[in-house]
Biotite code that builds the C-alpha atoms (Angstrom):
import biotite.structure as struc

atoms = struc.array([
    struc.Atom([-124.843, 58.757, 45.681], chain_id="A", res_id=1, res_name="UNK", atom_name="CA", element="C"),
    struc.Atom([-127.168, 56.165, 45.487], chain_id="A", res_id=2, res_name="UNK", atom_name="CA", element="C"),
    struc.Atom([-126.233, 52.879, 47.814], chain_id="A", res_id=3, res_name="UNK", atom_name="CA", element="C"),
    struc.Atom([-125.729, 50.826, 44.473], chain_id="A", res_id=4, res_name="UNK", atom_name="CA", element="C"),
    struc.Atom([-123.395, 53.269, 43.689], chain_id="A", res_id=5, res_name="UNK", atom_name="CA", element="C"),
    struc.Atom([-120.476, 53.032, 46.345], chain_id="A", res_id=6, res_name="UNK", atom_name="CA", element="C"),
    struc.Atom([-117.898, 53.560, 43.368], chain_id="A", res_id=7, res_name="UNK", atom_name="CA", element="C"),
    struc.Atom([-117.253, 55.808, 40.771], chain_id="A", res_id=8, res_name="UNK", atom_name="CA", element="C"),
    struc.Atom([-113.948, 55.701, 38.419], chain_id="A", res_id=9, res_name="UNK", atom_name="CA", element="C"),
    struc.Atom([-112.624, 57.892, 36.211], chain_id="A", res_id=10, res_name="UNK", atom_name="CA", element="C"),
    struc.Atom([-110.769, 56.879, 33.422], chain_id="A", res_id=11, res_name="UNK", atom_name="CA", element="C"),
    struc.Atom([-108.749, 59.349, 31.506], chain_id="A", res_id=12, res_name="UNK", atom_name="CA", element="C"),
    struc.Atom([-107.811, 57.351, 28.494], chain_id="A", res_id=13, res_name="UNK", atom_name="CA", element="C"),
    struc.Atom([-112.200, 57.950, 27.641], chain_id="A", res_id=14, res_name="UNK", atom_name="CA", element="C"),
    struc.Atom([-110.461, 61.646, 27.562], chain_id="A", res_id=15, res_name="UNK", atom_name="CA", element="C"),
    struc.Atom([-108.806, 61.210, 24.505], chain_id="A", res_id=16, res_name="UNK", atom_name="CA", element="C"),
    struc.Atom([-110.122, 62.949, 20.962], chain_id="A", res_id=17, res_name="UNK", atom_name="CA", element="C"),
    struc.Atom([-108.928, 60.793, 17.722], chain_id="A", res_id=18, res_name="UNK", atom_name="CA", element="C"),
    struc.Atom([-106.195, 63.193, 17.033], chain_id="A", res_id=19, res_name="UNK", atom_name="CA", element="C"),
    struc.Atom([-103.834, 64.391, 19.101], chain_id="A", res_id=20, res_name="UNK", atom_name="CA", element="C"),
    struc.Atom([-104.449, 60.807, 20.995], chain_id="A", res_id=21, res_name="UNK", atom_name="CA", element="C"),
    struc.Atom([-103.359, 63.137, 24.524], chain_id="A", res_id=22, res_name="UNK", atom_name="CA", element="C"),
    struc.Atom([-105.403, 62.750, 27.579], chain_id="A", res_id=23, res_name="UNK", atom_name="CA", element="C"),
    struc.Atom([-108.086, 65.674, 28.032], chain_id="A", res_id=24, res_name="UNK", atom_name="CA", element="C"),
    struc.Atom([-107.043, 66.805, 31.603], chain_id="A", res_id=25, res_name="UNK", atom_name="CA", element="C"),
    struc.Atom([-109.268, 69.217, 31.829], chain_id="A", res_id=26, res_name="UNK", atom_name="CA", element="C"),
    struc.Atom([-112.396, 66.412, 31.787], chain_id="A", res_id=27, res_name="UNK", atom_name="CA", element="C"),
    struc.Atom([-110.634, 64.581, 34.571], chain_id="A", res_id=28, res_name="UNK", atom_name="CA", element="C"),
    struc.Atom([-110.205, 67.658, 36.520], chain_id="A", res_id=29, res_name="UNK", atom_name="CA", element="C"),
    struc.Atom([-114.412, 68.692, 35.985], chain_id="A", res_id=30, res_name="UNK", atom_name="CA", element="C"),
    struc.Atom([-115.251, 64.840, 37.072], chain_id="A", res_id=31, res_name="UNK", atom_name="CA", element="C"),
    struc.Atom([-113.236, 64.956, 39.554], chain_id="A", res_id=32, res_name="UNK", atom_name="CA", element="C"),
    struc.Atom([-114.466, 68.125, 41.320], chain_id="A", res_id=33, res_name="UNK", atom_name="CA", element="C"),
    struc.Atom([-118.361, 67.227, 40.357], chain_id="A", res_id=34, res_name="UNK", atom_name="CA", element="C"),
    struc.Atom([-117.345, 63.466, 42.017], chain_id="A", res_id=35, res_name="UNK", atom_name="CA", element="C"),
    struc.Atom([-116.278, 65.358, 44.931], chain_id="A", res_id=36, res_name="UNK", atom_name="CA", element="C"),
    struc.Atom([-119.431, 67.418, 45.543], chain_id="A", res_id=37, res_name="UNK", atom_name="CA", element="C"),
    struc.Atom([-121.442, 64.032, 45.216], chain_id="A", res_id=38, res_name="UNK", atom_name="CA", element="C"),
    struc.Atom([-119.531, 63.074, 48.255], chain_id="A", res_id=39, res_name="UNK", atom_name="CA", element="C"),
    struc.Atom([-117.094, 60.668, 46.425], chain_id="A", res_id=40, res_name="UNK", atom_name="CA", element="C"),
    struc.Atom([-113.674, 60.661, 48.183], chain_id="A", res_id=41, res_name="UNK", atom_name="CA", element="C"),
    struc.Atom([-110.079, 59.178, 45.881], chain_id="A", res_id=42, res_name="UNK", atom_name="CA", element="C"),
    struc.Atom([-109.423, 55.866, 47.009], chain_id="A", res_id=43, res_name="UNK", atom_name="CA", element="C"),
    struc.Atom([-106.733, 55.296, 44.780], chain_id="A", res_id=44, res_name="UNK", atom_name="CA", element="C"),
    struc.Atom([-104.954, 56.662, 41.810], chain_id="A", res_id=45, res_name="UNK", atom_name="CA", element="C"),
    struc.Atom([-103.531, 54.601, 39.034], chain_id="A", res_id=46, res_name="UNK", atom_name="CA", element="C"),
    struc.Atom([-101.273, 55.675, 36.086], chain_id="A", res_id=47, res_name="UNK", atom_name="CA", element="C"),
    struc.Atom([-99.998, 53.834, 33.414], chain_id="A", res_id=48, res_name="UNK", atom_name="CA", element="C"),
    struc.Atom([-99.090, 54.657, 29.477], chain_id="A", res_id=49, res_name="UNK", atom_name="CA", element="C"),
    struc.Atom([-99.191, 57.952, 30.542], chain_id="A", res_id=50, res_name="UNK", atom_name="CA", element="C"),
    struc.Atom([-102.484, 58.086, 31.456], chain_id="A", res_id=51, res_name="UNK", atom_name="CA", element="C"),
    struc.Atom([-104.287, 58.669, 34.700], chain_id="A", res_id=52, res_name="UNK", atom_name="CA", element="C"),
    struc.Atom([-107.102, 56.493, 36.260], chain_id="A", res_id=53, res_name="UNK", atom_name="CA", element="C"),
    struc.Atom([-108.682, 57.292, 39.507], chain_id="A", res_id=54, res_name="UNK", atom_name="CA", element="C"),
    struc.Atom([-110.934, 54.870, 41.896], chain_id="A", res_id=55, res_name="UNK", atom_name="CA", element="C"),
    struc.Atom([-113.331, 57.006, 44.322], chain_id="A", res_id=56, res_name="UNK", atom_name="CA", element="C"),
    struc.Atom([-115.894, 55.574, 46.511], chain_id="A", res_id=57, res_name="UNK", atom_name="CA", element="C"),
    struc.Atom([-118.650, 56.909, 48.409], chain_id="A", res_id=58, res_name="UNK", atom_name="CA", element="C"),
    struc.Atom([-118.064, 57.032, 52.108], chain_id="A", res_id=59, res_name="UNK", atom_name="CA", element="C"),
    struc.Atom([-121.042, 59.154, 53.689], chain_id="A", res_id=60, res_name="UNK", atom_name="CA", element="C"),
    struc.Atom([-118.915, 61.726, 55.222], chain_id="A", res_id=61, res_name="UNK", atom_name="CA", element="C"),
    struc.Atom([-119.978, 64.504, 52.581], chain_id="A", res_id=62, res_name="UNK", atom_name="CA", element="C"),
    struc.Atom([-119.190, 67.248, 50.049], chain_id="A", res_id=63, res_name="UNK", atom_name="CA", element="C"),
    struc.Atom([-115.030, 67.049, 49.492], chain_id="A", res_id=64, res_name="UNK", atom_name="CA", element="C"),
    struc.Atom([-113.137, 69.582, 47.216], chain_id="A", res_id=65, res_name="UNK", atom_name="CA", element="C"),
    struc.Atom([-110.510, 68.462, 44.477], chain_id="A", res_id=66, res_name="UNK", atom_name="CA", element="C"),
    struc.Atom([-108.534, 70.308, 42.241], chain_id="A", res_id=67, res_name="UNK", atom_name="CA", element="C"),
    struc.Atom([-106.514, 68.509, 39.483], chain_id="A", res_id=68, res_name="UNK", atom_name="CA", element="C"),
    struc.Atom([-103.522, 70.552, 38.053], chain_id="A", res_id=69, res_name="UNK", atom_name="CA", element="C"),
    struc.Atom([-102.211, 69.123, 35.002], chain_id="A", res_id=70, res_name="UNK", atom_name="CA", element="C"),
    struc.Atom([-99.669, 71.246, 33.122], chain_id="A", res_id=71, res_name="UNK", atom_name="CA", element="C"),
    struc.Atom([-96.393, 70.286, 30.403], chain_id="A", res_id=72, res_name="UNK", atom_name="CA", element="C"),
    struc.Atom([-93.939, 73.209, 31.686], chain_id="A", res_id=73, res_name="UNK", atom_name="CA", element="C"),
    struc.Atom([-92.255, 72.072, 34.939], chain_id="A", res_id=74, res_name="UNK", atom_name="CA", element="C"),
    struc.Atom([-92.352, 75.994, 36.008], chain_id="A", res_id=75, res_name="UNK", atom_name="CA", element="C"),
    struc.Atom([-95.962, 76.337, 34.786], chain_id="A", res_id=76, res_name="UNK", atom_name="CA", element="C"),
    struc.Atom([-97.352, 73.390, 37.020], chain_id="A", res_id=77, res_name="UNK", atom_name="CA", element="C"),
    struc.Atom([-95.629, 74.164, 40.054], chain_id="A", res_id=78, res_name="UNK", atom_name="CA", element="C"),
    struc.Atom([-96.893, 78.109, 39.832], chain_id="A", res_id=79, res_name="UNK", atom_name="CA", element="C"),
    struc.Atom([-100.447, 76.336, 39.399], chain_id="A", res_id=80, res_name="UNK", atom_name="CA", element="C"),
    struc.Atom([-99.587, 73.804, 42.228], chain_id="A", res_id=81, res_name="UNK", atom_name="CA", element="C"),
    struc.Atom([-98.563, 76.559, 44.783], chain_id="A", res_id=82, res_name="UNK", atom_name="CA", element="C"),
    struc.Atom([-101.359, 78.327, 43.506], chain_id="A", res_id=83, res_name="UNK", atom_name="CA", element="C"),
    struc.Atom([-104.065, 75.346, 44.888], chain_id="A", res_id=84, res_name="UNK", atom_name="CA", element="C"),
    struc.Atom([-101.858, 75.164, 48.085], chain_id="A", res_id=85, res_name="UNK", atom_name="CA", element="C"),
    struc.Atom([-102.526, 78.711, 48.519], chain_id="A", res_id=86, res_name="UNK", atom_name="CA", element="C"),
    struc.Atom([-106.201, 78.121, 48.159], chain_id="A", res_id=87, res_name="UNK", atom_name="CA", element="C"),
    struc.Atom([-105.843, 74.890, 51.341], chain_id="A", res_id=88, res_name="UNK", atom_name="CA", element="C"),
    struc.Atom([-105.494, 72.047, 48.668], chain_id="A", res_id=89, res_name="UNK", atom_name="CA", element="C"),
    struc.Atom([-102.812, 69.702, 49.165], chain_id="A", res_id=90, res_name="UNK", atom_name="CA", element="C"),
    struc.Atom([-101.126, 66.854, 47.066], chain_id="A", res_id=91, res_name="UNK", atom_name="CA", element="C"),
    struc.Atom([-103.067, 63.052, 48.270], chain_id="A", res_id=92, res_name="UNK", atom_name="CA", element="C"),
    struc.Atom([-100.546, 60.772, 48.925], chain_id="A", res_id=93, res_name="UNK", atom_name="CA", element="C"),
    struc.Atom([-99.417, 59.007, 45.360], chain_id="A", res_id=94, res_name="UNK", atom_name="CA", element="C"),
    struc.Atom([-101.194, 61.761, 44.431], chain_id="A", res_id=95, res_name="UNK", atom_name="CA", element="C"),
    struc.Atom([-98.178, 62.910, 42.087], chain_id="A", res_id=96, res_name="UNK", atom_name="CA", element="C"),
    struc.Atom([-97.394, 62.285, 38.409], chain_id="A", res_id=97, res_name="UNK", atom_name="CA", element="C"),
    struc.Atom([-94.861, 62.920, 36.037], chain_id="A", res_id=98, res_name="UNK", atom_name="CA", element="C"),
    struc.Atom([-96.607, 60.980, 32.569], chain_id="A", res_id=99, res_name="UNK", atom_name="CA", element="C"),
    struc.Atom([-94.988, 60.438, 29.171], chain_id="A", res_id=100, res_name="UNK", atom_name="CA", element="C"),
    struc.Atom([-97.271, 61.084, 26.610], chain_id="A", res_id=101, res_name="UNK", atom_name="CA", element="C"),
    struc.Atom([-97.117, 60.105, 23.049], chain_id="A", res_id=102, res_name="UNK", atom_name="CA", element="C"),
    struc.Atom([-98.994, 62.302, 20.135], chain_id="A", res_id=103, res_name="UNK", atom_name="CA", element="C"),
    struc.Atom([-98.387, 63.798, 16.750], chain_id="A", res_id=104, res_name="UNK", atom_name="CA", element="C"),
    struc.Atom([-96.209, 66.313, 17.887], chain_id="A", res_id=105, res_name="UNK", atom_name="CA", element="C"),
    struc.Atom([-93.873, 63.647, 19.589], chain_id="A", res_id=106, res_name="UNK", atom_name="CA", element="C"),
    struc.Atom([-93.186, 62.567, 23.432], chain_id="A", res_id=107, res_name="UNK", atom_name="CA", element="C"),
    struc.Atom([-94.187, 64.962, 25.623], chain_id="A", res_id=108, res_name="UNK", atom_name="CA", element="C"),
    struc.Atom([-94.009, 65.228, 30.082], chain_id="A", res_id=109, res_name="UNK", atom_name="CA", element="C"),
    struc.Atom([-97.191, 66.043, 31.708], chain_id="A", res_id=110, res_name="UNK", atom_name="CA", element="C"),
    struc.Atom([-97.170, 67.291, 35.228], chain_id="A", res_id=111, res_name="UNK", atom_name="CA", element="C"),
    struc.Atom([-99.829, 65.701, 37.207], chain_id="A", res_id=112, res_name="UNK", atom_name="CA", element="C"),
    struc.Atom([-101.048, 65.948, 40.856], chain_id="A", res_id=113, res_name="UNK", atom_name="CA", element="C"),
    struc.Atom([-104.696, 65.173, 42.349], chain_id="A", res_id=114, res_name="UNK", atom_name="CA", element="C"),
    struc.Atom([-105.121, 67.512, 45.440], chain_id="A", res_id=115, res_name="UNK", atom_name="CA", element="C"),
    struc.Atom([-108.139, 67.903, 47.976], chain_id="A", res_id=116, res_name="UNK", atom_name="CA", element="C"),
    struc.Atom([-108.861, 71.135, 50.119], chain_id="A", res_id=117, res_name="UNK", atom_name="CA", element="C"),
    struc.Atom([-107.199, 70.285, 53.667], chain_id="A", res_id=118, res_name="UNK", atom_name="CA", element="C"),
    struc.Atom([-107.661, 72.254, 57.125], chain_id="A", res_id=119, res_name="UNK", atom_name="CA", element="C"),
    struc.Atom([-104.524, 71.292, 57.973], chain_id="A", res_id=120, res_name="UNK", atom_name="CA", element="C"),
    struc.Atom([-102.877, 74.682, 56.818], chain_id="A", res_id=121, res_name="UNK", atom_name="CA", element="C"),
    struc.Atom([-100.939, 75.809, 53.565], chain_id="A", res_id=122, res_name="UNK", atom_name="CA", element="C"),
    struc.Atom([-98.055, 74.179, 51.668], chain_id="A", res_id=123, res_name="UNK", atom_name="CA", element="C"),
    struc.Atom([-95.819, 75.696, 49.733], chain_id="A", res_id=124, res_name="UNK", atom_name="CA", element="C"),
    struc.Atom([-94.047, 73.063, 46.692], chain_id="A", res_id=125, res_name="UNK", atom_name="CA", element="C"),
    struc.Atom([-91.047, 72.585, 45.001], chain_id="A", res_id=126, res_name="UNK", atom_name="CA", element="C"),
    struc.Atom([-89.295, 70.106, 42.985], chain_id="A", res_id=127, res_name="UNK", atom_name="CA", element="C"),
    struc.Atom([-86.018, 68.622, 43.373], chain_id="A", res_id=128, res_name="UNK", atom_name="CA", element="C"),
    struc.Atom([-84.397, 66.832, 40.643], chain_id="A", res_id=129, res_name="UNK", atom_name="CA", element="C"),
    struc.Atom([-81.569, 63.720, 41.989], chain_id="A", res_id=130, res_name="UNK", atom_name="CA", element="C"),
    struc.Atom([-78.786, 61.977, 40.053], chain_id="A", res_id=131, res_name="UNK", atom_name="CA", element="C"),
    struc.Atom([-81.365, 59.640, 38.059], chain_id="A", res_id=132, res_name="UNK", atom_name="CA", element="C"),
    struc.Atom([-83.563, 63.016, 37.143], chain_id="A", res_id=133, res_name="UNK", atom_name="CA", element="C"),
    struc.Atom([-86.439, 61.638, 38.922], chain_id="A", res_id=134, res_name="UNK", atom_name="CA", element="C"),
    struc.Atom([-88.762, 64.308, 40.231], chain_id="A", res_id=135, res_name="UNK", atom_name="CA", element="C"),
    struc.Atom([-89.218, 64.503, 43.849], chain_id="A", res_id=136, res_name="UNK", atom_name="CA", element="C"),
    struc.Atom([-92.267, 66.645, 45.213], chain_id="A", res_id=137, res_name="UNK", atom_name="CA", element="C"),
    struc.Atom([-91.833, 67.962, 48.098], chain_id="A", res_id=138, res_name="UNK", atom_name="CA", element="C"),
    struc.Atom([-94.591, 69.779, 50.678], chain_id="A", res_id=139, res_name="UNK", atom_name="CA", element="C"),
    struc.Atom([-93.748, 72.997, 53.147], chain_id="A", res_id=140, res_name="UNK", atom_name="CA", element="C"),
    struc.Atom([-95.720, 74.404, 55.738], chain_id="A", res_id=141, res_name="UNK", atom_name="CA", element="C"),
])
């Protein structure tokens, strides 16, 4: 990237078509990975109004690889999650979303993690579910 350019954020909500008003996860996931091959690494990862937002900034160290894996069925996204860890990507830290999304067809959960390719071997996920049915995410070598 250019030096005037040590930042780069991607905002989901500019995701959204008129109708259903849901966030286009498959944009992020494209900006994300082209963001990536510019040599942008995440810097931080914001959600809100079930939405994700995520800060990157250019740190000279090169080409990184990120997967985004965005799915509504709790089964579906963890197949697609173990999937990526397969593959070397792991979950970033805070890297993990479960968003509420309004849209014509009512409320609806989103399954959200941002993931980069890692040397440091494969993960296998699962998700555990406590008394307040809070999803926990949880990596295994």
């Amino acid at each position: 990237p250019p030096p005037d350019e040590q930042y780069l954020f991607i905002d989901a909500m500019a995701t959204r078509p008129m109708f259903p008003r849901v966030v286009n996860f498959k944009k992020v996931a494209e900006q994300l990975v082209d963001a990536g091959r510019q040599g942008y690494r995440v810097d931080f990862i914001a959600t809100g109004s079930g939405s994700i937002n995520i800060l990157l900034r250019s740190d000279g160290a090169g080409p990184r690889s990120y997967r985004l894996v965005a799915n509504q069925s709790e089964r579906g996204f963890l197949k697609e999650l173990n999937e990526a860890a397969a593959q070397g990507f792991r979950v970033l830290p805070d890297g993990f979303r479960a968003l509420d999304e309004s849209s014509g067809f009512g409320r609806q959960t989103t399954w959200v993690a941002v993931m980069e390719r890692s040397d440091a071997g494969r993960f296998t996920y699962s998700v555990a579910k406590g008394n307040i049915n809070w999803p926990i995410l949880s990596g295994f070598r």
